[in-house]
N, C-alpha and C positions, 0 to 999 in steps of 0.2 A: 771301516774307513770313516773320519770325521769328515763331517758337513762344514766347509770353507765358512772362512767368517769374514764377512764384509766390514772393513770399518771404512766410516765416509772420509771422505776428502778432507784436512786439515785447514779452516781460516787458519789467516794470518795468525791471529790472537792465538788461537791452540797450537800452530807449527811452536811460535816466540815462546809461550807459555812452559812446553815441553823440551824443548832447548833449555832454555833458563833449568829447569828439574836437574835437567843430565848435565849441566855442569856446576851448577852449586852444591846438589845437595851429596852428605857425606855417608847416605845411606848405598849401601852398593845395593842392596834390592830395588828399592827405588828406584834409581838410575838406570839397572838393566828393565825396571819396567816401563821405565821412561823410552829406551831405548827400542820397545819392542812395536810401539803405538806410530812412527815413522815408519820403520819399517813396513809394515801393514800397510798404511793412509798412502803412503808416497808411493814405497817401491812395489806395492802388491805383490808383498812375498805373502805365501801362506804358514800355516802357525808350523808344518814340520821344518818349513827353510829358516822361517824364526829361530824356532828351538835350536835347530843347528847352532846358529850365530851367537844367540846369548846362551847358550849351553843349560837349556831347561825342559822339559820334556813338551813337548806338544800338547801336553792337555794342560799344563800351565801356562802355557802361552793362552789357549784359548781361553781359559778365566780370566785374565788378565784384561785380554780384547774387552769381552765382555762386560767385563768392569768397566774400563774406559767406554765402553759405548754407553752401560746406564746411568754414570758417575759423574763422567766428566776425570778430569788430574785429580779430584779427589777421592774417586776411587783407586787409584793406586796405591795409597797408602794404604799400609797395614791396620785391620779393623782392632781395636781396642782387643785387650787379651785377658780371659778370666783372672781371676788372682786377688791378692793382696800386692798393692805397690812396693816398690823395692824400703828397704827399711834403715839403708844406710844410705847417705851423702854420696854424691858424687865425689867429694874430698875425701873419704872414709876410702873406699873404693880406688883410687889415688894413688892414697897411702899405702893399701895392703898390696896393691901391685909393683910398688917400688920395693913396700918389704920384701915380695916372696924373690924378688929379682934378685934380691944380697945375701949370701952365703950365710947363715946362721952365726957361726965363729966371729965373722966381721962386725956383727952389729955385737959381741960380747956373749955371746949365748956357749952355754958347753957342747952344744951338739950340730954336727956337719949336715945334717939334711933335716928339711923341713917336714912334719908330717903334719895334720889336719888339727891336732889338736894341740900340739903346740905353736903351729900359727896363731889358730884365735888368742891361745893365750898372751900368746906377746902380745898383739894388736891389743887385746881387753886391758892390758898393761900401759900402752902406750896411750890410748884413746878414752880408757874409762868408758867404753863399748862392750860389752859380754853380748860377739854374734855367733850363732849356731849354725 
């Protein structure tokens, strides 16, 4: 059985603060983490009546708490993620998903279904992009 996690009582500034999150912002993780930190502070539900609500398991609700108790709303955001940055545009990006939306034949192409490598190809065609 998990050990309850107390989070403290919300000032005004962090109730507003966390409201403002869950209604602006366009991340739905966000949001449902936003939504998890009221619950807690206000209604003192615990992390498995949480989990129920935002449909997350109970031991992510409790990192979550957690985070907001060491972090403050900036821990709820997602920590930075290993890797190389994306290496096309957001426009790039855009583009390829209106292309894969239209039938291959309609944009002039001899063939009815798109596979992997005829995508790029078109797009390296259209953009002067060659992505793998």
């Amino acid at each position: 059985m998990m050990k309850p996690i107390q989070v403290a009582p919300l000032s005004p500034e962090q109730t507003n603060e966390l409201s403002q999150l869950y209604r602006t912002t366009r991340d739905v993780r966000l949001r449902t983490r936003a939504q998890m930190i009221p619950l807690a502070a206000e209604q003192g539900m615990s992390a498995p009546g949480i989990a129920a609500v935002v449909r997350e398991s109970d031991q992510t609700v409790c990192n979550w708490l957690k985070r907001y108790a060491a972090e403050g709303i900036e821990g709820l955001k997602d920590a930075p993620r290993p890797g190389s940055p994306n290496k096309v545009a957001p426009e790039y990006a855009a583009q390829l998903v209106a292309v894969v939306r239209r039938r291959p034949r309609s944009l002039g192409l001899p063939f009815s279904l798109w596979i992997l490598a005829r995508l790029a190809d078109y797009m390296a065609e259209q953009t002067g992009l060659g992505v793998s």
